[in-house]
N, CA, C, O and CB atoms as a CASP TS submission, in Angstrom:
PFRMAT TS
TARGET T0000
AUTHOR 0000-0000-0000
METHOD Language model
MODEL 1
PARENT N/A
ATOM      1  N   UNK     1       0.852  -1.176   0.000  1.00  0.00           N
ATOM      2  CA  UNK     1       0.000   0.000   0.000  1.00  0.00           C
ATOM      3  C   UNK     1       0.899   1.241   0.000  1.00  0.00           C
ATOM      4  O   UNK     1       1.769   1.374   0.860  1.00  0.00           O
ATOM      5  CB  UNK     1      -0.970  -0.003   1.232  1.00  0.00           C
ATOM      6  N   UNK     2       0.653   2.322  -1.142  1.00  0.00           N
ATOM      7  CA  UNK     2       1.294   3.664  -0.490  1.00  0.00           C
ATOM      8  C   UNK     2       1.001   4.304   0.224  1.00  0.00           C
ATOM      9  O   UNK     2       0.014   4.077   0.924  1.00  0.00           O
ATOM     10  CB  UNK     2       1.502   4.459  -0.973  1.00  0.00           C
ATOM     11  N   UNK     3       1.788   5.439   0.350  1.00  0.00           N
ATOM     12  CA  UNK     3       1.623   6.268   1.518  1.00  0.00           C
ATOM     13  C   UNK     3       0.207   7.191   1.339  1.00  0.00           C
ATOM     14  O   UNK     3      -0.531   7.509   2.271  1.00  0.00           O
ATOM     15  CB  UNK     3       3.011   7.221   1.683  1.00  0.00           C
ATOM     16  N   UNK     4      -0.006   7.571  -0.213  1.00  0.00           N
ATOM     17  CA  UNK     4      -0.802   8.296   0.033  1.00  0.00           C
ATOM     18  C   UNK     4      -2.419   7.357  -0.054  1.00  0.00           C
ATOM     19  O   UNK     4      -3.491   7.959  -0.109  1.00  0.00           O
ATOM     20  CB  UNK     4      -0.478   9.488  -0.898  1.00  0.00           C
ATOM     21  N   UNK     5      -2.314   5.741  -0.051  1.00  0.00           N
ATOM     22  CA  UNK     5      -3.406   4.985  -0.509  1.00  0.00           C
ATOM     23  C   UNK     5      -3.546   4.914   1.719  1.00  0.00           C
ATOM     24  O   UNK     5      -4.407   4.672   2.565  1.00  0.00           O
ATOM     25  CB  UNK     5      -2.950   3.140  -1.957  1.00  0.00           C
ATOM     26  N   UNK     6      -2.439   5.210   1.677  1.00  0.00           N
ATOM     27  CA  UNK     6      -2.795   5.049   3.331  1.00  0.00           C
ATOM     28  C   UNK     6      -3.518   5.853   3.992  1.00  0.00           C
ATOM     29  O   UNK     6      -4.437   5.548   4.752  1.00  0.00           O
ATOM     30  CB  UNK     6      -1.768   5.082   4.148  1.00  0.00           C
ATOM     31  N   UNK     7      -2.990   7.299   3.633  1.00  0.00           N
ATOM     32  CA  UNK     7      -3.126   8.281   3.873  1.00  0.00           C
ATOM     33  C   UNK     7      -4.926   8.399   3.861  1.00  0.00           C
ATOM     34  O   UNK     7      -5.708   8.764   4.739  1.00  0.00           O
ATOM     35  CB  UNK     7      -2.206   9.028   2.996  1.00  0.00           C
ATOM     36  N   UNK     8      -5.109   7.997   2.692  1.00  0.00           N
ATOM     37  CA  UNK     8      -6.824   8.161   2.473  1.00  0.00           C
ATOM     38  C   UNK     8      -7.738   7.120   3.756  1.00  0.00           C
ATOM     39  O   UNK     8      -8.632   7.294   4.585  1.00  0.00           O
ATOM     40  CB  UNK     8      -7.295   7.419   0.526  1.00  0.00           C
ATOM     41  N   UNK     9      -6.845   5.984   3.269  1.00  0.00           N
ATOM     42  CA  UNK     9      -7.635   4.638   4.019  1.00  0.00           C
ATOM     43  C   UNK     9      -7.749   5.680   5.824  1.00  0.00           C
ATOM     44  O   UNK     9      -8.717   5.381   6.524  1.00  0.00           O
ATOM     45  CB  UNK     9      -6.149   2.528   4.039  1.00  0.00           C
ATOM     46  N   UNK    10      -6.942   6.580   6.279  1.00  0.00           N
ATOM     47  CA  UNK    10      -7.068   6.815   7.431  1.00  0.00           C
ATOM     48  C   UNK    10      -7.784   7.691   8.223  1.00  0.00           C
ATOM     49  O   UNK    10      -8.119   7.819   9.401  1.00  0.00           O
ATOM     50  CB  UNK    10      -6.274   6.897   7.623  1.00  0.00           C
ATOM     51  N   UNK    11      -7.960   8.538   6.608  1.00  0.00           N
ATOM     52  CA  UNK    11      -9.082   9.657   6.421  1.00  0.00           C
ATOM     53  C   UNK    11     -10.121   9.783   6.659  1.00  0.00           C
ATOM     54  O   UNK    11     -10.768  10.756   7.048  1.00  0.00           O
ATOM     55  CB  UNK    11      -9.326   9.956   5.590  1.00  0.00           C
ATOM     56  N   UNK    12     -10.522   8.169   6.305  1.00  0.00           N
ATOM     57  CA  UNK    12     -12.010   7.598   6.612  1.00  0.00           C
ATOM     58  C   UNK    12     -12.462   7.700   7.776  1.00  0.00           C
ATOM     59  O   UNK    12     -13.507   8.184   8.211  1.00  0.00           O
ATOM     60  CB  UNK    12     -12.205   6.290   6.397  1.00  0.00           C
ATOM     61  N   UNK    13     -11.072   6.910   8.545  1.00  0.00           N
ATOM     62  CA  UNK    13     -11.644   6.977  10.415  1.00  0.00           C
ATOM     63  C   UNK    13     -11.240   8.173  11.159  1.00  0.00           C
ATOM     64  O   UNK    13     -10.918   8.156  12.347  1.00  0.00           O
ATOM     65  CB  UNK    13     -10.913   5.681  11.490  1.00  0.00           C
ATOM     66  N   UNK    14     -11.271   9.305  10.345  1.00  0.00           N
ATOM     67  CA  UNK    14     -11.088  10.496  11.514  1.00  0.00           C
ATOM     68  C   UNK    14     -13.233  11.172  11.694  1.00  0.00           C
ATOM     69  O   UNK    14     -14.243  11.233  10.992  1.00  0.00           O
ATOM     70  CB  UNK    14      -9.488  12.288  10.520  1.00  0.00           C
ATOM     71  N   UNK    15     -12.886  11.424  12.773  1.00  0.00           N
ATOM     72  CA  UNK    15     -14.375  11.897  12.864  1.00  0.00           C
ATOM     73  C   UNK    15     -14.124  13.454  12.578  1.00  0.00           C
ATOM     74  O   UNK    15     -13.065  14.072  12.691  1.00  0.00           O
ATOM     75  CB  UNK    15     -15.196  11.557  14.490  1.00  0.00           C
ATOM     76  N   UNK    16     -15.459  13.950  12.155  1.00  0.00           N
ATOM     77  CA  UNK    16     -15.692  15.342  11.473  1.00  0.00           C
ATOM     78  C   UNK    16     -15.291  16.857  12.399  1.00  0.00           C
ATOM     79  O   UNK    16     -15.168  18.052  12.131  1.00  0.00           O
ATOM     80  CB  UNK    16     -17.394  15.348  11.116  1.00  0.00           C
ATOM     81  N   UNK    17     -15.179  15.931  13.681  1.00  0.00           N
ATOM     82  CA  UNK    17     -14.709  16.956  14.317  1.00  0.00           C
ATOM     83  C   UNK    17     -13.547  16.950  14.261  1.00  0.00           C
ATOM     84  O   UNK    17     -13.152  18.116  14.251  1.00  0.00           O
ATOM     85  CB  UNK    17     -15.038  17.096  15.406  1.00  0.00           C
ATOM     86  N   UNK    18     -12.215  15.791  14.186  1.00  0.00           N
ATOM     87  CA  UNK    18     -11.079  16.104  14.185  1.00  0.00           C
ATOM     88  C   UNK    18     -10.687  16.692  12.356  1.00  0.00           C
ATOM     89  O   UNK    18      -9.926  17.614  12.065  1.00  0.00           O
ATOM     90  CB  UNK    18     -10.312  14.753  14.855  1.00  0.00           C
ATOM     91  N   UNK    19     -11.134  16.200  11.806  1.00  0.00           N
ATOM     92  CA  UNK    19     -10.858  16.176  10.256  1.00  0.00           C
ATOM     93  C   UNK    19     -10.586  18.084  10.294  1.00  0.00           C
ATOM     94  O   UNK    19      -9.466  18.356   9.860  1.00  0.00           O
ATOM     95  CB  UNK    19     -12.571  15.383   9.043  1.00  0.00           C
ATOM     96  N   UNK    20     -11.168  18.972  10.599  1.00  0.00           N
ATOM     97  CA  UNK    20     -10.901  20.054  10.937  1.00  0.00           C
ATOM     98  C   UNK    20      -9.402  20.729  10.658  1.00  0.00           C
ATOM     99  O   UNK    20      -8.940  21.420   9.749  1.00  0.00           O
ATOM    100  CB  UNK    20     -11.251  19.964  12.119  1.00  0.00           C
ATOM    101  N   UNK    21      -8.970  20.276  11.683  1.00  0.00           N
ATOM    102  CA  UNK    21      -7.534  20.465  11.891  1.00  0.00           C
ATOM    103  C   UNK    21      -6.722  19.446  10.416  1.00  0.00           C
ATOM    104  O   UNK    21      -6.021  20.047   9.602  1.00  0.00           O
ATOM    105  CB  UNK    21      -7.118  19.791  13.749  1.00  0.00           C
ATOM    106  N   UNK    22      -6.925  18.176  10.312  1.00  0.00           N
ATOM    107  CA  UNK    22      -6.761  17.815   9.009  1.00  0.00           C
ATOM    108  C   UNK    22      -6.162  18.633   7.852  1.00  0.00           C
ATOM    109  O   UNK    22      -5.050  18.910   7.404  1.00  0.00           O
ATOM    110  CB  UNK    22      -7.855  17.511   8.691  1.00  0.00           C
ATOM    111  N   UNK    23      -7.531  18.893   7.580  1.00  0.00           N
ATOM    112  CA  UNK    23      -7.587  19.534   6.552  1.00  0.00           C
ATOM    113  C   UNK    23      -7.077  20.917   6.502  1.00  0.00           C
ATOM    114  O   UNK    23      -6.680  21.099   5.351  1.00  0.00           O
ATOM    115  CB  UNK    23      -8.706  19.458   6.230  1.00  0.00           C
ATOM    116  N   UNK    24      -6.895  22.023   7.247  1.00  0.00           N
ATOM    117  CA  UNK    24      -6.237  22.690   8.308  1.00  0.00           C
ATOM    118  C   UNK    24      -4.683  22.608   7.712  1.00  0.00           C
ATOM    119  O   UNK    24      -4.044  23.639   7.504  1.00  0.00           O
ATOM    120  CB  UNK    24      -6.523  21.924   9.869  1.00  0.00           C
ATOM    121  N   UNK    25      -4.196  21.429   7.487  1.00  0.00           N
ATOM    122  CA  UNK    25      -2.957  20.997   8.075  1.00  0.00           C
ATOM    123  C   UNK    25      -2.340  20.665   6.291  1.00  0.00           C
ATOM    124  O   UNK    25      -1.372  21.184   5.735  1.00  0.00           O
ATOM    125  CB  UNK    25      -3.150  19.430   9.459  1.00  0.00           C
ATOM    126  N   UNK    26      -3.146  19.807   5.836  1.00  0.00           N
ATOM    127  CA  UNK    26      -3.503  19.286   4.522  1.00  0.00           C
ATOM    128  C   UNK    26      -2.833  20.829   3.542  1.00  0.00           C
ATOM    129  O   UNK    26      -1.776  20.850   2.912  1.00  0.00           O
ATOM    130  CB  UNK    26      -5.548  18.873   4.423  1.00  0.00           C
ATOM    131  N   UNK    27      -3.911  22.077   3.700  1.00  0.00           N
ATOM    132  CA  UNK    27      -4.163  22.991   3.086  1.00  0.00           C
ATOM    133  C   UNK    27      -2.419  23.270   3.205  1.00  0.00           C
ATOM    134  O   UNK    27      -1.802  22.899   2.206  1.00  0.00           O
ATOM    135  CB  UNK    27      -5.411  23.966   3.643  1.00  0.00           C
ATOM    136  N   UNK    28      -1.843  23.692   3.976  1.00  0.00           N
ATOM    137  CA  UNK    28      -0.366  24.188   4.531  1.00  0.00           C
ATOM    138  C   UNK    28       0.220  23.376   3.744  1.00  0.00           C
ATOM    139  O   UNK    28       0.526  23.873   2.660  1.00  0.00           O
ATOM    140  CB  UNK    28       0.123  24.043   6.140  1.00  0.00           C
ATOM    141  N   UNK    29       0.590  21.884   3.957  1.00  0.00           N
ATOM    142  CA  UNK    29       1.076  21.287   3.231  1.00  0.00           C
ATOM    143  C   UNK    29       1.715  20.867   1.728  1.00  0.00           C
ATOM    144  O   UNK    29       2.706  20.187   1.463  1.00  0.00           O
ATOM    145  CB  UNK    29       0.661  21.019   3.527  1.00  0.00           C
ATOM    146  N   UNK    30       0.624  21.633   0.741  1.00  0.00           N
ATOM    147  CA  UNK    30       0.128  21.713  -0.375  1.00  0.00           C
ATOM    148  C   UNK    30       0.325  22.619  -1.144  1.00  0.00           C
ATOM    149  O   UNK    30       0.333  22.547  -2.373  1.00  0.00           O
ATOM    150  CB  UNK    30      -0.813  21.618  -0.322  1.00  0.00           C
ATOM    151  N   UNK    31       0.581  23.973  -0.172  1.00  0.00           N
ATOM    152  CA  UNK    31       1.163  25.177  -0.503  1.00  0.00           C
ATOM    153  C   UNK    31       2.517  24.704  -1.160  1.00  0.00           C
ATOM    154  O   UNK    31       3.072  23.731  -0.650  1.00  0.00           O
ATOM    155  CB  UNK    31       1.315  26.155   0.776  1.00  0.00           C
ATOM    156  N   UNK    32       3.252  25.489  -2.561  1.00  0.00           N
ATOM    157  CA  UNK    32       4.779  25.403  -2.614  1.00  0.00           C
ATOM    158  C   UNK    32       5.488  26.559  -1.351  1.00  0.00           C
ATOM    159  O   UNK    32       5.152  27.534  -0.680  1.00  0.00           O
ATOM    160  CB  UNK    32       5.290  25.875  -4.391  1.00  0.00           C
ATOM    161  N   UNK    33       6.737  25.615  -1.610  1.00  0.00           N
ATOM    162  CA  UNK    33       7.588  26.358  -0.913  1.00  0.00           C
ATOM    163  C   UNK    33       8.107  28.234  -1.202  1.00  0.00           C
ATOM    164  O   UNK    33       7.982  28.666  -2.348  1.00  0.00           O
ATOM    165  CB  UNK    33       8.678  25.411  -1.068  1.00  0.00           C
ATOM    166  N   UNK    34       8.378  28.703  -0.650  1.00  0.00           N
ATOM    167  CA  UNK    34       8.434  30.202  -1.332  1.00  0.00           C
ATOM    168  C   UNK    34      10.126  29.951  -1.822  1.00  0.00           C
ATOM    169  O   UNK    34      10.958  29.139  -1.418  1.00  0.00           O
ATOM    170  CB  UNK    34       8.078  31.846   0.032  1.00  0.00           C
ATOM    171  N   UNK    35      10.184  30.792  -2.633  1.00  0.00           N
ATOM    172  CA  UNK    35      11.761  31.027  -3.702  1.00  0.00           C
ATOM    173  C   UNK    35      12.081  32.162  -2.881  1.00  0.00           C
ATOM    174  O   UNK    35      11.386  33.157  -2.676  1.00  0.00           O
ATOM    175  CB  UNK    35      11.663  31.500  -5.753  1.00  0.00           C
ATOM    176  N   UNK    36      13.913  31.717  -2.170  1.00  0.00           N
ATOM    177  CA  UNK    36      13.801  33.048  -1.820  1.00  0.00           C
ATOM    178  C   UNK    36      14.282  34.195  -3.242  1.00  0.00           C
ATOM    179  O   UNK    36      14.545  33.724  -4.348  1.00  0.00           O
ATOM    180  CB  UNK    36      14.813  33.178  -0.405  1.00  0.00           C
ATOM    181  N   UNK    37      14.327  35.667  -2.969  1.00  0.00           N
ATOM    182  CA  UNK    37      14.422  36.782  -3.770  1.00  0.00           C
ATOM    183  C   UNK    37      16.205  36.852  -4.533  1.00  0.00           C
ATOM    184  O   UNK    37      17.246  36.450  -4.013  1.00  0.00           O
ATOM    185  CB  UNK    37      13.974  38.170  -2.658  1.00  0.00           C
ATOM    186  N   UNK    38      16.041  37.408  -5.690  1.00  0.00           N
ATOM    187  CA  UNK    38      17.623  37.492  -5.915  1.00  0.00           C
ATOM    188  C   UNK    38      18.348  37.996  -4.872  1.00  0.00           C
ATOM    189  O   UNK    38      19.382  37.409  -4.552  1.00  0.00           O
ATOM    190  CB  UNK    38      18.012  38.325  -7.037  1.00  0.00           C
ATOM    191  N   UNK    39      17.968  39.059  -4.229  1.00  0.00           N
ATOM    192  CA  UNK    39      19.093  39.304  -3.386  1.00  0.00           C
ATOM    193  C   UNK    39      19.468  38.234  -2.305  1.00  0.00           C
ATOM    194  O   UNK    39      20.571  37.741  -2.069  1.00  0.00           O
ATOM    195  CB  UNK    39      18.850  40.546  -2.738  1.00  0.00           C
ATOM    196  N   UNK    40      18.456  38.044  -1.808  1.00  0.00           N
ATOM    197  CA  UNK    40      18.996  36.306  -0.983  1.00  0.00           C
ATOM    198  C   UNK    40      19.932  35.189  -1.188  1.00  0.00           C
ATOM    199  O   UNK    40      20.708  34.638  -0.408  1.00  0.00           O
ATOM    200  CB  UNK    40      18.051  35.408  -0.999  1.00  0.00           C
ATOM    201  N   UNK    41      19.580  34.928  -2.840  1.00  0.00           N
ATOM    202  CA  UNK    41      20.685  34.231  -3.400  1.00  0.00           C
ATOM    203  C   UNK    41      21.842  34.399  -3.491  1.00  0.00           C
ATOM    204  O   UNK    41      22.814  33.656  -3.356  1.00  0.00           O
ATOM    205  CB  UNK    41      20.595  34.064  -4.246  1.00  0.00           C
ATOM    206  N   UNK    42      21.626  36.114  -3.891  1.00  0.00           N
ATOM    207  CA  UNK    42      23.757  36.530  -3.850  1.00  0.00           C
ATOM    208  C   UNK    42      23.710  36.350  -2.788  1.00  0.00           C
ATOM    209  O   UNK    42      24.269  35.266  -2.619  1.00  0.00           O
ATOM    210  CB  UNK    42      24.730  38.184  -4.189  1.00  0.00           C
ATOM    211  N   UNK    43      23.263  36.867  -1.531  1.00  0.00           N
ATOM    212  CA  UNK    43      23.893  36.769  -0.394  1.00  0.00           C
ATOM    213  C   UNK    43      23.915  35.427   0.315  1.00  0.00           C
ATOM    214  O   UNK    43      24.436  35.530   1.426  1.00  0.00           O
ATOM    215  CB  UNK    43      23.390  37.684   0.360  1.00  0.00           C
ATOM    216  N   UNK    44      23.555  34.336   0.050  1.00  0.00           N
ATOM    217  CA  UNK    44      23.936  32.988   0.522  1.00  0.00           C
ATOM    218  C   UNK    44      24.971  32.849  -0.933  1.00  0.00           C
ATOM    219  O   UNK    44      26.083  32.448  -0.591  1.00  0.00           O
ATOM    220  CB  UNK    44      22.411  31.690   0.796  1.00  0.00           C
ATOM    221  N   UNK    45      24.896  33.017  -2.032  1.00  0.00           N
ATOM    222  CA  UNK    45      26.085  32.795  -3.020  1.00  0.00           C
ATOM    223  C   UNK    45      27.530  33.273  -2.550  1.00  0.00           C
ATOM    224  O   UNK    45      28.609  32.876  -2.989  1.00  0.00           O
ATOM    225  CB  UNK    45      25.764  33.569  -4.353  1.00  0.00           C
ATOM    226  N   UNK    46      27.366  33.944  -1.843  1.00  0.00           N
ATOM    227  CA  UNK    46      28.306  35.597  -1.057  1.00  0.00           C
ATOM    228  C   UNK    46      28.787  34.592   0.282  1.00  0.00           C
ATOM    229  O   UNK    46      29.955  34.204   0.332  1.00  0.00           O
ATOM    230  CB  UNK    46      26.828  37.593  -0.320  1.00  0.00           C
ATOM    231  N   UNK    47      28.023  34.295   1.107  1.00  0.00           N
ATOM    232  CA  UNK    47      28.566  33.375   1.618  1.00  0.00           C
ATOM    233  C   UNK    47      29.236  32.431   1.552  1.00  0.00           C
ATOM    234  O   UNK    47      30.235  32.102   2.191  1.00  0.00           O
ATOM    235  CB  UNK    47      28.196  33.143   1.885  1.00  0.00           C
ATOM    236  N   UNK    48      28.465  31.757   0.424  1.00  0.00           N
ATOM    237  CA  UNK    48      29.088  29.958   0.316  1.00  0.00           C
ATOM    238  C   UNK    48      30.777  30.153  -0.375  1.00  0.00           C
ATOM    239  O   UNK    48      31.816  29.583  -0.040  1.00  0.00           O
ATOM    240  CB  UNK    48      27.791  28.685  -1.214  1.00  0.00           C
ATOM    241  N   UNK    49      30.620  30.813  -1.058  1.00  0.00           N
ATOM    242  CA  UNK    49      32.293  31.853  -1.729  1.00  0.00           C
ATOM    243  C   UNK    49      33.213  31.990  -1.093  1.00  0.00           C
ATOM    244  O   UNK    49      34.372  31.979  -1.506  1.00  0.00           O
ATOM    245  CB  UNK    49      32.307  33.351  -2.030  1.00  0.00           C
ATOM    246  N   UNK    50      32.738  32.190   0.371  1.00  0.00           N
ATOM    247  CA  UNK    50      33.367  32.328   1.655  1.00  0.00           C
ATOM    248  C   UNK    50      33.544  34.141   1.710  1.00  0.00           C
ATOM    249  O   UNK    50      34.483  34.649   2.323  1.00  0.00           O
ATOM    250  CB  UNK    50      34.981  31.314   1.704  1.00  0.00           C
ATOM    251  N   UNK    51      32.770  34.760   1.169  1.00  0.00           N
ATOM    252  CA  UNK    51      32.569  36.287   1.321  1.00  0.00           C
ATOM    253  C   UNK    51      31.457  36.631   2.611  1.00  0.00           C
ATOM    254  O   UNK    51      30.927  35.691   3.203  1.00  0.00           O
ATOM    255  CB  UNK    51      31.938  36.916  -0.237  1.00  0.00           C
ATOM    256  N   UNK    52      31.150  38.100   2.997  1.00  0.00           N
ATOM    257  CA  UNK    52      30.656  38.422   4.101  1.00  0.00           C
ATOM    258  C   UNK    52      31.048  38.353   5.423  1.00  0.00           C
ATOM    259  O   UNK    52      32.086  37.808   5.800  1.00  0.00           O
ATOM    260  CB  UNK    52      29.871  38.009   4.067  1.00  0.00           C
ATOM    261  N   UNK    53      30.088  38.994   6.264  1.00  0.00           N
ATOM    262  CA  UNK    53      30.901  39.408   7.314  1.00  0.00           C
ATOM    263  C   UNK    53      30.094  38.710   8.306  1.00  0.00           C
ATOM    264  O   UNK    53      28.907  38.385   8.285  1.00  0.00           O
ATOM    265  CB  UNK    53      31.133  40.983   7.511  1.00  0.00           C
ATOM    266  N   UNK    54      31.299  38.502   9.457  1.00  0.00           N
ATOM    267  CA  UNK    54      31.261  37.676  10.857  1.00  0.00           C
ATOM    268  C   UNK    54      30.746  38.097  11.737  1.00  0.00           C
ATOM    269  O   UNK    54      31.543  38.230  12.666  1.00  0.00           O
ATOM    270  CB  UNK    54      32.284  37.379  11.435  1.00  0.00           C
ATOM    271  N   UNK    55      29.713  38.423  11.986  1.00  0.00           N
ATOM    272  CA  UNK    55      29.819  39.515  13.506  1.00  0.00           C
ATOM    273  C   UNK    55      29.471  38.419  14.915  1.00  0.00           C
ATOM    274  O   UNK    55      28.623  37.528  14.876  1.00  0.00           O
ATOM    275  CB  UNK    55      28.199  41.123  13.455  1.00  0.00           C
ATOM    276  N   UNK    56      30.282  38.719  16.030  1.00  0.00           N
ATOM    277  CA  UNK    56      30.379  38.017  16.908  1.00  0.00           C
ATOM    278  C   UNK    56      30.232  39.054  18.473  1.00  0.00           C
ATOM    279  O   UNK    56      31.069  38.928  19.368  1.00  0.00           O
ATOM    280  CB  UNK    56      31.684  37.220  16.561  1.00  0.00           C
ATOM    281  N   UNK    57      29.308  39.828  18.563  1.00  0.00           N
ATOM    282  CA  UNK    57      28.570  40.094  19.798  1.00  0.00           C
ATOM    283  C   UNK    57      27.003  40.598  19.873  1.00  0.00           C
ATOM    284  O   UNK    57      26.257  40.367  18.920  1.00  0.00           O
ATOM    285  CB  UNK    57      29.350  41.069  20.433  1.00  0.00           C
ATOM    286  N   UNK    58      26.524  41.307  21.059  1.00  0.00           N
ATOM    287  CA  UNK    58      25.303  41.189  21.146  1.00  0.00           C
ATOM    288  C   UNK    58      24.678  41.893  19.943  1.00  0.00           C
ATOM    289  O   UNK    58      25.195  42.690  19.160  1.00  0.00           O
ATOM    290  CB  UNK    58      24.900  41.630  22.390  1.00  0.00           C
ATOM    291  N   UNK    59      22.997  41.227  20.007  1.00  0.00           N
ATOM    292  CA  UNK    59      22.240  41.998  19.414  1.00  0.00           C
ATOM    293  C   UNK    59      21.787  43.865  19.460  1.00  0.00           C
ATOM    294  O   UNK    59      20.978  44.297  18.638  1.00  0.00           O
ATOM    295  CB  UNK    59      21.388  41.249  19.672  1.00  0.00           C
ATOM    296  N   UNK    60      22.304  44.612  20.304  1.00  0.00           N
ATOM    297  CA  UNK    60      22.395  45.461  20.485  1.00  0.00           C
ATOM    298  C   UNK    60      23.337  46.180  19.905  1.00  0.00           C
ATOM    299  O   UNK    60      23.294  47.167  19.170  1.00  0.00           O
ATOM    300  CB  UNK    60      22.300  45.424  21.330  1.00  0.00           C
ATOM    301  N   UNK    61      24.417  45.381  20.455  1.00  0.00           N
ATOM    302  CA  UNK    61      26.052  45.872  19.609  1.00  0.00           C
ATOM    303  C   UNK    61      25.899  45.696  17.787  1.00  0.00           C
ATOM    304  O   UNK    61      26.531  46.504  17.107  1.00  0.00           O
ATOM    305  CB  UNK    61      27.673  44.434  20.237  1.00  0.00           C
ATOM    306  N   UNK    62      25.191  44.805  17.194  1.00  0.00           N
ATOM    307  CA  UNK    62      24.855  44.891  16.166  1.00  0.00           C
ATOM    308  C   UNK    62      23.926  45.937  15.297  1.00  0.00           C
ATOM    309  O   UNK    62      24.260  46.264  14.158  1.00  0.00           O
ATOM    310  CB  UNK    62      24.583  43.987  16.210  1.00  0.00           C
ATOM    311  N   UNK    63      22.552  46.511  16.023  1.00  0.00           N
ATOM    312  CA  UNK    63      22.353  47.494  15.522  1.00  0.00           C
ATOM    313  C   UNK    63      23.051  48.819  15.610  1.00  0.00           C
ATOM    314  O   UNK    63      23.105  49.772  14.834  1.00  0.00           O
ATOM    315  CB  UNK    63      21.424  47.530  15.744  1.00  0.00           C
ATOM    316  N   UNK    64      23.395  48.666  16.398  1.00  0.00           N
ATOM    317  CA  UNK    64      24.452  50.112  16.984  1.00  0.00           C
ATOM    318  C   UNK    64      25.483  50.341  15.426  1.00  0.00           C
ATOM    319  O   UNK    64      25.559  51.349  14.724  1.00  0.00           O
ATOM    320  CB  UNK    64      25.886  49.500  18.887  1.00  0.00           C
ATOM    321  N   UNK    65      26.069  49.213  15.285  1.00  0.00           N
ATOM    322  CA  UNK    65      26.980  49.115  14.329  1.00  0.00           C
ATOM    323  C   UNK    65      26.451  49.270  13.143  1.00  0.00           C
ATOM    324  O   UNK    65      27.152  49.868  12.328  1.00  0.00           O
ATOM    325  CB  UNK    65      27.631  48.051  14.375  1.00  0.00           C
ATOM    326  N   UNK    66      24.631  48.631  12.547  1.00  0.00           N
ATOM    327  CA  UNK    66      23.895  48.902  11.471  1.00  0.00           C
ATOM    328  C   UNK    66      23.750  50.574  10.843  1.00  0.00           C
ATOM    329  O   UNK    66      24.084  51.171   9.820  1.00  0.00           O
ATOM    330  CB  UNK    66      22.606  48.330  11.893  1.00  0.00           C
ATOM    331  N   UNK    67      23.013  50.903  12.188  1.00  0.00           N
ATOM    332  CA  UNK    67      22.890  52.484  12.459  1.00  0.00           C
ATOM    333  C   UNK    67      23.972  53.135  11.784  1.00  0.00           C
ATOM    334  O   UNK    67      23.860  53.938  10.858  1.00  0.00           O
ATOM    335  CB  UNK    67      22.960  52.908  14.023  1.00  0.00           C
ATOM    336  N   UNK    68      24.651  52.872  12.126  1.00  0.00           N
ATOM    337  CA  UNK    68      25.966  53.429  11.739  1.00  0.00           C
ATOM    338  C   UNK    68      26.431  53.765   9.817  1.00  0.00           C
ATOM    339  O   UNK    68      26.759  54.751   9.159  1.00  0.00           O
ATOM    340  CB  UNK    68      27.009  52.196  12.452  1.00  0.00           C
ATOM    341  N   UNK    69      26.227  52.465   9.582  1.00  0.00           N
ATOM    342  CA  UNK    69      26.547  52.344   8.169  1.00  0.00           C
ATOM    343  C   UNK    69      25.649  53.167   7.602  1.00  0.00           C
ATOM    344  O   UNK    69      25.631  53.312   6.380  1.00  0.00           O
ATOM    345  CB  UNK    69      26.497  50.986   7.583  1.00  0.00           C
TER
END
């Protein structure tokens, strides 16, 4: 049996009140994944290159430093 011949066979025994959430769940599922944007890509491309920058203290100390630029 496959997964999705299972999937149905199990469908049957949910009662109408749980099926809810199901389907709920189903809908999410079904959605594609989102693409991230070109600029995302250079910048994980930018990374994997071994380009970009390290930053190694707090989140505070980081905008401080954003601000800045």
């Amino acid at each position: 049996m496959s997964n999705r011949e299972l999937a149905k066979n199990l469908i049957d025994q949910i009662s109408d009140a749980k099926l809810l959430y199901v389907i709920a769940y189903l809908q999410g599922a079904a959605v594609p994944e989102e693409m991230p944007n070109t600029e995302t890509i250079a910048s994980m491309e930018e990374l994997e290159n071994g380009g970009g920058t390290l930053f190694t203290g707090s989140t505070e100390a980081l905008f401080t430093e954003l601000m800045e630029e």
